[in-house]
PASEBA-1860 file (N, C-alpha, C; in nm, 3 decimals):
! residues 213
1> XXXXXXXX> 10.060/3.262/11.528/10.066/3.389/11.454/10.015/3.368/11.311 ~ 9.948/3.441/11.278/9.877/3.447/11.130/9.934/3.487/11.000 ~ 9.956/3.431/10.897/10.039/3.449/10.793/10.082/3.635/10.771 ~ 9.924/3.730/10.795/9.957/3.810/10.750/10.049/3.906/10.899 ~ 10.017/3.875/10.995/10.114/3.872/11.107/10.216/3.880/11.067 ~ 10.270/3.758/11.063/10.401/3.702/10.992/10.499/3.833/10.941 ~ 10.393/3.879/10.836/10.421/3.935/10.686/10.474/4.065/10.768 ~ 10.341/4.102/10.820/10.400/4.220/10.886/10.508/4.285/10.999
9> XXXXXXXX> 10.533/4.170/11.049/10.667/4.176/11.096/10.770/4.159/11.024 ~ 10.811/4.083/10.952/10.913/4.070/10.863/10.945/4.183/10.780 ~ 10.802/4.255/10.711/10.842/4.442/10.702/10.882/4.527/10.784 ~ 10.857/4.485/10.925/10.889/4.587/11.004/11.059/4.553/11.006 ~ 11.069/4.426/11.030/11.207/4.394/11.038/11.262/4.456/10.937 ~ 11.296/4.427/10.809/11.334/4.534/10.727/11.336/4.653/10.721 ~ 11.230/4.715/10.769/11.232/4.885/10.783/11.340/4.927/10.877 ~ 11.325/4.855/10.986/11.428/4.881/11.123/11.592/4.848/11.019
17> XXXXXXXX> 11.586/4.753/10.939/11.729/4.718/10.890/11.747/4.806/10.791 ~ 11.642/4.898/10.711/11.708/5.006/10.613/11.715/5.079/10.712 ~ 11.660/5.107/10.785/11.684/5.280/10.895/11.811/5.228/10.963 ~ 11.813/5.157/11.013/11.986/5.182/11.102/12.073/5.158/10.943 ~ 12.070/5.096/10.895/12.203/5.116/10.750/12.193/5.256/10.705 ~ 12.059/5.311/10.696/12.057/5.440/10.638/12.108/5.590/10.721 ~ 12.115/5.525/10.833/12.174/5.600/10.929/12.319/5.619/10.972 ~ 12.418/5.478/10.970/12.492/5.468/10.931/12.575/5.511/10.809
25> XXXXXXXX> 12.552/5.468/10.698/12.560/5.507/10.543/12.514/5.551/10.475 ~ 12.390/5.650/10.473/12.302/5.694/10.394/12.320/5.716/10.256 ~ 12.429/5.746/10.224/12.457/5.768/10.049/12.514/5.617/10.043 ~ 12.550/5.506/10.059/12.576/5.391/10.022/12.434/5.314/10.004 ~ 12.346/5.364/10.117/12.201/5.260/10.128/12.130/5.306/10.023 ~ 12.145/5.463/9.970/12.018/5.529/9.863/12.102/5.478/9.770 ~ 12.207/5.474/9.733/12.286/5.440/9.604/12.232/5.252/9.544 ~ 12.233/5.226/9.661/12.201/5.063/9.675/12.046/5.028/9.622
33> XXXXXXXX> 11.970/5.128/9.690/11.823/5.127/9.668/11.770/5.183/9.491 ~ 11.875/5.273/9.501/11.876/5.316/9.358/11.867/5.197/9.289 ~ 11.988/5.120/9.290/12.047/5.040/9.183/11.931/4.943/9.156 ~ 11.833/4.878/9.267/11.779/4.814/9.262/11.662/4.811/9.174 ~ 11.591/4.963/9.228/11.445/4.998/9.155/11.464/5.025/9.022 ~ 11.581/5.053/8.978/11.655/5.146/8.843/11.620/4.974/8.762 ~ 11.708/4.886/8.836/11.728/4.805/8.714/11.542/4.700/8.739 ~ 11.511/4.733/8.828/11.348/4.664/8.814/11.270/4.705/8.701
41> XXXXXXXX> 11.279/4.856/8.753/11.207/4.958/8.654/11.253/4.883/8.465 ~ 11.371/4.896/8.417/11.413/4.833/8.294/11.338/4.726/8.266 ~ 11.375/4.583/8.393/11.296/4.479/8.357/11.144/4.462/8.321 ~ 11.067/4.583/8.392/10.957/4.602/8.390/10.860/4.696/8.231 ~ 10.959/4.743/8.180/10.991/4.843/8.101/10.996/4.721/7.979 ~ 11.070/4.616/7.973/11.090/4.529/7.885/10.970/4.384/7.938 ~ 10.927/4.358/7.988/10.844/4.286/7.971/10.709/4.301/7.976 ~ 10.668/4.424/8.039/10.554/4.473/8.058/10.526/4.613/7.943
49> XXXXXXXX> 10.627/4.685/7.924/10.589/4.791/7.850/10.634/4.743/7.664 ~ 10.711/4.634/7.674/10.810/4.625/7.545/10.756/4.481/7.498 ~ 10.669/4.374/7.617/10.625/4.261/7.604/10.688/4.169/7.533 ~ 10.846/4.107/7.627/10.948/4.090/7.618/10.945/3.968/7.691 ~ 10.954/3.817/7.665/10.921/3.675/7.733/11.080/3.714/7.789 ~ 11.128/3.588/7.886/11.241/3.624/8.014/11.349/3.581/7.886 ~ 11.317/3.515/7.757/11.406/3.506/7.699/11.478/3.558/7.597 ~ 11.415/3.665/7.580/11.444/3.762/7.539/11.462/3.923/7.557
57> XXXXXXXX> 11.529/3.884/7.714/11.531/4.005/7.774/11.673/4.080/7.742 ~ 11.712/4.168/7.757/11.812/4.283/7.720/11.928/4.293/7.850 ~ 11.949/4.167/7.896/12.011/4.175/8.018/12.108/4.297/8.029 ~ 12.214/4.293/7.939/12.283/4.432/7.876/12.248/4.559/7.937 ~ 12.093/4.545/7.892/12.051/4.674/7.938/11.989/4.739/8.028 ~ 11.968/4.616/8.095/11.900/4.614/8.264/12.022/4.646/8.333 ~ 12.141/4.646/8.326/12.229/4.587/8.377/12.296/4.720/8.414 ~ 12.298/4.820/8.289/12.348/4.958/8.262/12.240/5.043/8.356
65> XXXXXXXX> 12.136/5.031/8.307/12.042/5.118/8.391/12.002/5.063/8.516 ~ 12.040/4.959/8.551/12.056/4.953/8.693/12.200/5.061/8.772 ~ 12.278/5.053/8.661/12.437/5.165/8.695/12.407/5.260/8.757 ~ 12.317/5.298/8.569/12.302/5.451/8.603/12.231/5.487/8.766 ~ 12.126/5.411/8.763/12.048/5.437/8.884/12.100/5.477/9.030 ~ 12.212/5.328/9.045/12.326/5.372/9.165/12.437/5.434/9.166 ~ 12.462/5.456/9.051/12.626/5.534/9.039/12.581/5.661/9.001 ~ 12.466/5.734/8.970/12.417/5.794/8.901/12.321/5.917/9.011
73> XXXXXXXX> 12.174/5.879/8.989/12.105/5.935/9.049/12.085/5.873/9.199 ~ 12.108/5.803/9.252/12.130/5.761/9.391/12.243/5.820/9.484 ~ 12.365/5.875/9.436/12.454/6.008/9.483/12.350/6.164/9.442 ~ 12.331/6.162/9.353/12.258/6.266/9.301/12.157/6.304/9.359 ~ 12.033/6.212/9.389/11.928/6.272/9.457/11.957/6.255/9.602 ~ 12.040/6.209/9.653/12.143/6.243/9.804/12.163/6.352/9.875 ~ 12.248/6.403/9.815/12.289/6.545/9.787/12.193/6.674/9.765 ~ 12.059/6.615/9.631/12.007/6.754/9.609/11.886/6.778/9.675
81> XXXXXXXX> 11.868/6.636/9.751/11.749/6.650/9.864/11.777/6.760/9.983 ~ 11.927/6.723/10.013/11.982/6.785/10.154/11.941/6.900/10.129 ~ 12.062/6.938/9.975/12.041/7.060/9.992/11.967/7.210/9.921 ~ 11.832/7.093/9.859/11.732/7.138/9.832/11.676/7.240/9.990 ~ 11.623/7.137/10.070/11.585/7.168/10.208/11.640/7.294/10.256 ~ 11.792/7.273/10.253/11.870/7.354/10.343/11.839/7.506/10.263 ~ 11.862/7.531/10.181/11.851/7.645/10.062/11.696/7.704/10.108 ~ 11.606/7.569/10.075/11.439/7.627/10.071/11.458/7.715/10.263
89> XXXXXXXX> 11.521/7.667/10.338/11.490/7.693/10.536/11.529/7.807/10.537 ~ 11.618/7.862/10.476/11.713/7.984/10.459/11.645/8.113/10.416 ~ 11.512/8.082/10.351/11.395/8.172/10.300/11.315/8.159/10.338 ~ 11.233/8.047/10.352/11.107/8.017/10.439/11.129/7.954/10.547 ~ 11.019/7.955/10.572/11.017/7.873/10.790/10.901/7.791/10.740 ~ 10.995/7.676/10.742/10.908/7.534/10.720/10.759/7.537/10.831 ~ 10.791/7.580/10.910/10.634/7.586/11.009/10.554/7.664/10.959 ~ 10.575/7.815/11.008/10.498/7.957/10.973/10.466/8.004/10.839
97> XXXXXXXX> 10.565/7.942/10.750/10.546/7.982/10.599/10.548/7.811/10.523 ~ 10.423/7.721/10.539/10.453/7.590/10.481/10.423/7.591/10.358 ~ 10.322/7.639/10.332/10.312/7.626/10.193/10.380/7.686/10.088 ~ 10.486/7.801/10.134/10.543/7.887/10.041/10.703/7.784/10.069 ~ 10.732/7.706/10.141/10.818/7.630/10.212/10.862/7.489/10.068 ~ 10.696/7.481/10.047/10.691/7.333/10.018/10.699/7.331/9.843 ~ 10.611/7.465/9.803/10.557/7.530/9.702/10.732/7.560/9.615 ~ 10.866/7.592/9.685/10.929/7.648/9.664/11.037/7.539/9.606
105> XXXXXXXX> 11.017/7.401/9.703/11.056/7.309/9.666/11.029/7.233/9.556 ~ 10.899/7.216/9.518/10.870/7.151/9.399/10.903/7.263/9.290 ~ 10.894/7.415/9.284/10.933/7.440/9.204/11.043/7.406/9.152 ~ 11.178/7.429/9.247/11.320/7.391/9.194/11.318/7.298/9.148 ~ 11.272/7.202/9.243/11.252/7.047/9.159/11.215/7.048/9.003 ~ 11.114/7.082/9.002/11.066/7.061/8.841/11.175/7.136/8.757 ~ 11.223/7.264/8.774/11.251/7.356/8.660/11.408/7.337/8.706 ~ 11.461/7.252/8.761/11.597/7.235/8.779/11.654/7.052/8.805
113> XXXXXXXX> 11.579/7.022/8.832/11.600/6.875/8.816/11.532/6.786/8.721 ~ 11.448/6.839/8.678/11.344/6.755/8.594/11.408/6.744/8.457 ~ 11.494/6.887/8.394/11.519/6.882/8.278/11.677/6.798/8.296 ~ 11.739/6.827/8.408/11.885/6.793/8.395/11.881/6.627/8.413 ~ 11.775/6.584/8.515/11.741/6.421/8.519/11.719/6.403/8.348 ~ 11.654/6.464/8.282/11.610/6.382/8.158/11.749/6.425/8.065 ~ 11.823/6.492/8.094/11.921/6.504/7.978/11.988/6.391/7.995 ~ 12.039/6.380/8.138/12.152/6.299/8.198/12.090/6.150/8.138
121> XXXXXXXX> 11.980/6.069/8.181/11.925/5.971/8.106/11.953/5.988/7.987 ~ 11.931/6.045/7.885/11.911/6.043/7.764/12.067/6.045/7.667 ~ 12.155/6.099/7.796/12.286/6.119/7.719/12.361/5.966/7.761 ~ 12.326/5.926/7.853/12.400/5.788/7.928/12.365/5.699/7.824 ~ 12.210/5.687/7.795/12.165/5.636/7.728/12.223/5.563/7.533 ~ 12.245/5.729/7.488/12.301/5.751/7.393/12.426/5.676/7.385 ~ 12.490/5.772/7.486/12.686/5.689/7.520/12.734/5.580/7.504 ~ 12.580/5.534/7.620/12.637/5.387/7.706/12.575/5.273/7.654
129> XXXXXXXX> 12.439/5.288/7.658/12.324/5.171/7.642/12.327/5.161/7.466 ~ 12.276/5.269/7.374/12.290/5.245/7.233/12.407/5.276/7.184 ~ 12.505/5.351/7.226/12.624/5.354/7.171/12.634/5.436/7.006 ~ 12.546/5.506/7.073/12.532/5.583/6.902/12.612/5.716/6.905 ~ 12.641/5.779/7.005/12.716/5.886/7.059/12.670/6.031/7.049 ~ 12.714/6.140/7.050/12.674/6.282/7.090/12.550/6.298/6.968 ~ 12.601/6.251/6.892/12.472/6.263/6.745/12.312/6.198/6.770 ~ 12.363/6.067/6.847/12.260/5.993/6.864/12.203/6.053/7.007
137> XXXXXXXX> 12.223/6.146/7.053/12.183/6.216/7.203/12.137/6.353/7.118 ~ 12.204/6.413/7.036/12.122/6.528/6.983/11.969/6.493/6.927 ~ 12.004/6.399/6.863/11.862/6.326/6.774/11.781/6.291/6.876 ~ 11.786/6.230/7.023/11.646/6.230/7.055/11.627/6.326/7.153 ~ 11.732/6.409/7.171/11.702/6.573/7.277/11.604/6.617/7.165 ~ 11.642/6.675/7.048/11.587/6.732/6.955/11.408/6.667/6.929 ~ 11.406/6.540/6.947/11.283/6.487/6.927/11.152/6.464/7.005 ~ 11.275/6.410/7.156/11.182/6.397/7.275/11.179/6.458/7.398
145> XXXXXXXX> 11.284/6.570/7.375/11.285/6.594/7.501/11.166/6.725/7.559 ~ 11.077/6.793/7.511/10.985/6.865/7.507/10.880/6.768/7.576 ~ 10.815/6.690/7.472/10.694/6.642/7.480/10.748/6.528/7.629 ~ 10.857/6.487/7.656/10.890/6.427/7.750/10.887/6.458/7.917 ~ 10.943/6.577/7.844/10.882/6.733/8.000/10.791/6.730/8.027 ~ 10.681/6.767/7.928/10.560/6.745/7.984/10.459/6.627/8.013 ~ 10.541/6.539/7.973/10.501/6.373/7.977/10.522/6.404/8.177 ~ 10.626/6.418/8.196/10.725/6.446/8.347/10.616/6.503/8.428
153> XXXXXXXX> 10.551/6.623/8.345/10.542/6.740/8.451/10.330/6.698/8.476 ~ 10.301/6.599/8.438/10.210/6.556/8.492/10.193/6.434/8.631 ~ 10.313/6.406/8.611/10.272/6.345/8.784/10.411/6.387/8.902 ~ 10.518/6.437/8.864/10.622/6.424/8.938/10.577/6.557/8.990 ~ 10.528/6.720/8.919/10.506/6.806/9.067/10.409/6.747/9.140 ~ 10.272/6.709/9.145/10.244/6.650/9.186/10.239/6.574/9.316 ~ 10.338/6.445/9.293/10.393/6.384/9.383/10.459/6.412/9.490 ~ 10.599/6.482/9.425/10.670/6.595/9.476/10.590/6.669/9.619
161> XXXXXXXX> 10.461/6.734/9.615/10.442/6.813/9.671/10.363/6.714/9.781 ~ 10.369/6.600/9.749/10.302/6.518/9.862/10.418/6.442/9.959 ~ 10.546/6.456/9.892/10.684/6.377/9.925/10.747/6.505/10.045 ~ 10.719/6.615/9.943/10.834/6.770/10.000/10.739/6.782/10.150 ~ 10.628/6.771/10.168/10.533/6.772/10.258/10.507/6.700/10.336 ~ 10.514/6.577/10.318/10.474/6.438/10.425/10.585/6.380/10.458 ~ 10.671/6.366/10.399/10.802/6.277/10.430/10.932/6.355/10.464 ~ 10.975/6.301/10.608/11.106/6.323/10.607/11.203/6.336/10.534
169> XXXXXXXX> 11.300/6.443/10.516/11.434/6.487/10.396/11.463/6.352/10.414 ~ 11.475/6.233/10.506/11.607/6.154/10.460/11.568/6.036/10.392 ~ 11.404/6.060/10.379/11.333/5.946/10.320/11.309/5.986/10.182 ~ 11.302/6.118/10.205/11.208/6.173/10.027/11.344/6.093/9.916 ~ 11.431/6.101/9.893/11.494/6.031/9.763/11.404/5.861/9.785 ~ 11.410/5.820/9.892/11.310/5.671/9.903/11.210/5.642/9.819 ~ 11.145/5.774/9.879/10.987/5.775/9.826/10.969/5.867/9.656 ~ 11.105/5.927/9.671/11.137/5.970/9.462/11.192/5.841/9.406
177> XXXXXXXX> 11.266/5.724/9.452/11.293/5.615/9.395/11.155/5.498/9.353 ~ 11.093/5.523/9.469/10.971/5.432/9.450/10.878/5.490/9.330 ~ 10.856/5.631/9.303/10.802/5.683/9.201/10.861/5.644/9.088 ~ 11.038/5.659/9.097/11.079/5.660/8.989/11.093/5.487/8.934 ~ 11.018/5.394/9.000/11.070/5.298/8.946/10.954/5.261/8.820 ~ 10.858/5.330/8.855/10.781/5.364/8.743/10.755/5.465/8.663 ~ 10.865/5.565/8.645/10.943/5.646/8.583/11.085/5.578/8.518 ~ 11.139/5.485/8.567/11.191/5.441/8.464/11.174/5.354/8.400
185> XXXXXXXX> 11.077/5.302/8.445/11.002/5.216/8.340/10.960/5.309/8.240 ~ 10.835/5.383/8.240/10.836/5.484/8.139/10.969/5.512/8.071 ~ 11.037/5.582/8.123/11.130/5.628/8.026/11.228/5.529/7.936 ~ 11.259/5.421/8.009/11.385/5.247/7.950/11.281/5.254/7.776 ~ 11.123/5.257/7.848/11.085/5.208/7.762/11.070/5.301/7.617 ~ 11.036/5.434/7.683/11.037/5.558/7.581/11.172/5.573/7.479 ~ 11.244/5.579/7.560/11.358/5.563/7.504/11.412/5.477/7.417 ~ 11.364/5.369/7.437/11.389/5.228/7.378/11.319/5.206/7.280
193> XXXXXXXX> 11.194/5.315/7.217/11.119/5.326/7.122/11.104/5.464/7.040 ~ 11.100/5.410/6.881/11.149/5.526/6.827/10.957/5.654/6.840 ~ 10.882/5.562/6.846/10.753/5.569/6.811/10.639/5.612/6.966 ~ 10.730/5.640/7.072/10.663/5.590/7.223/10.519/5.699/7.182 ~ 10.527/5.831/7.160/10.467/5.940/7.134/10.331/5.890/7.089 ~ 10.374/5.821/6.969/10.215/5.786/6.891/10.167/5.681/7.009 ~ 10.266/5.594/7.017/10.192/5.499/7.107/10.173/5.532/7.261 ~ 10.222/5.598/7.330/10.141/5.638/7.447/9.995/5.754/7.405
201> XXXXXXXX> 9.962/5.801/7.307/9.870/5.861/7.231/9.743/5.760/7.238 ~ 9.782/5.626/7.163/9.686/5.561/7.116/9.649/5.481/7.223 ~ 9.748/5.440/7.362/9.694/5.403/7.511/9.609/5.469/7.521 ~ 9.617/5.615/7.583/9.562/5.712/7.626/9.456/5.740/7.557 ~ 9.407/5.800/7.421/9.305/5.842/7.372/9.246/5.766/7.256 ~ 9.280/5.620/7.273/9.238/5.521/7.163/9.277/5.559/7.007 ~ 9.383/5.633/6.980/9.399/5.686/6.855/9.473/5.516/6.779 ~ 9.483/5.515/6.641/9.559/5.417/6.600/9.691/5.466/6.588
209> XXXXX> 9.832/5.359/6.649/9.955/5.445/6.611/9.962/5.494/6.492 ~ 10.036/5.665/6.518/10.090/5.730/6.361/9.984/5.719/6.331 ~ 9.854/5.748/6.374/9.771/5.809/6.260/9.657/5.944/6.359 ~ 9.609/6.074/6.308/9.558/6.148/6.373/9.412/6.092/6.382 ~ 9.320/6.196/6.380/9.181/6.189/6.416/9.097/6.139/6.264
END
């Protein structure tokens, strides 16, 4: 058998071992999966976005936002997948009416989860991770949470409408975790910087940080 053989069985094996756990336990396995990508996403966030050697990593804070991830949004997107679905079937007919089906879903999504996901981060954040408290959560609602939306609202409807559409309800939080693990990378790291704005600016359109045209 050939290495990449190999490989590919050993995924399959795994797939078969999340689907029967997830079948069994489904809010224990997404909570689990959460925790995992949540606290990758951080590590990734700090060495790749924050360019952070292993010895000077923020274990602290990998550690928390790995929490949040499973104690957090891994019950959370559980729940609002189900009964996203169930709500959207009740109005549309996922067959006969798909696109108004699917269309209906990403809306809620965006204009009802998108803002309450970024508060909830941003207040845990505040609380837990900097410890600066309700003041220090007003100060960066007040700062980032706009331009952050729409930071959001360029790839997650998007995605969304390829997730609400192609993938099974019991997979889509799966396939929103796998997005989000580079969503929280973005955000560990946004967050974690007072300046992300100018500097995702000067990625993007070669500007120098903090300075215009």
């Amino acid at each position: 058998m050939s290495l990449l053989s190999r490989a590919g069985s050993s995924v399959r094996r795994l797939w078969h071992a999340y689907e029967d756990r997830l079948s069994r336990s489904p809010l224990s396995t997404q909570a689990s999966t959460s925790t995992l990508l949540w606290g990758f996403g951080d590590y990734l966030a700090q060495t790749v976005g924050e360019g952070r050697s292993s010895t000077e990593l923020d274990t602290r804070r990998t550690f928390l936002t790995s929490l949040f991830g499973g104690g957090f949004i891994g019950p959370l997107g559980h729940y609002w997948y189900l009964i996203l679905d169930r709500r959207c079937r009740r109005i549309f007919d996922p067959v006969s009416q798909t696109v108004a089906f699917v269309a209906a879903k990403v809306a809620a999504d965006t204009v009802t989860m998108g803002p309450f996901y970024l508060c909830s981060f941003y207040a845990y954040g505040s609380l837990v991770l900097d410890r600066t408290g309700m003041k220090g959560f007003y100060e960066k609602i007040e700062k980032d949470l706009v331009p952050m939306l729409v930071a959001e609202i360029f790839f997650w409807p998007a995605f969304q409408l390829c997730n609400f559409s192609k993938v099974p309800v019991r997979h889509q939080l799966l396939a929103g975790n796998g997005m989000a693990l580079l969503d929280a990378s973005f955000l560990s790291w946004a967050r974690a910087k007072d300046d992300w704005l100018s500097t995702l600016a000067a990625v993007l359109f070669g500007k120098d940080e903090g300075k215009g045209e």
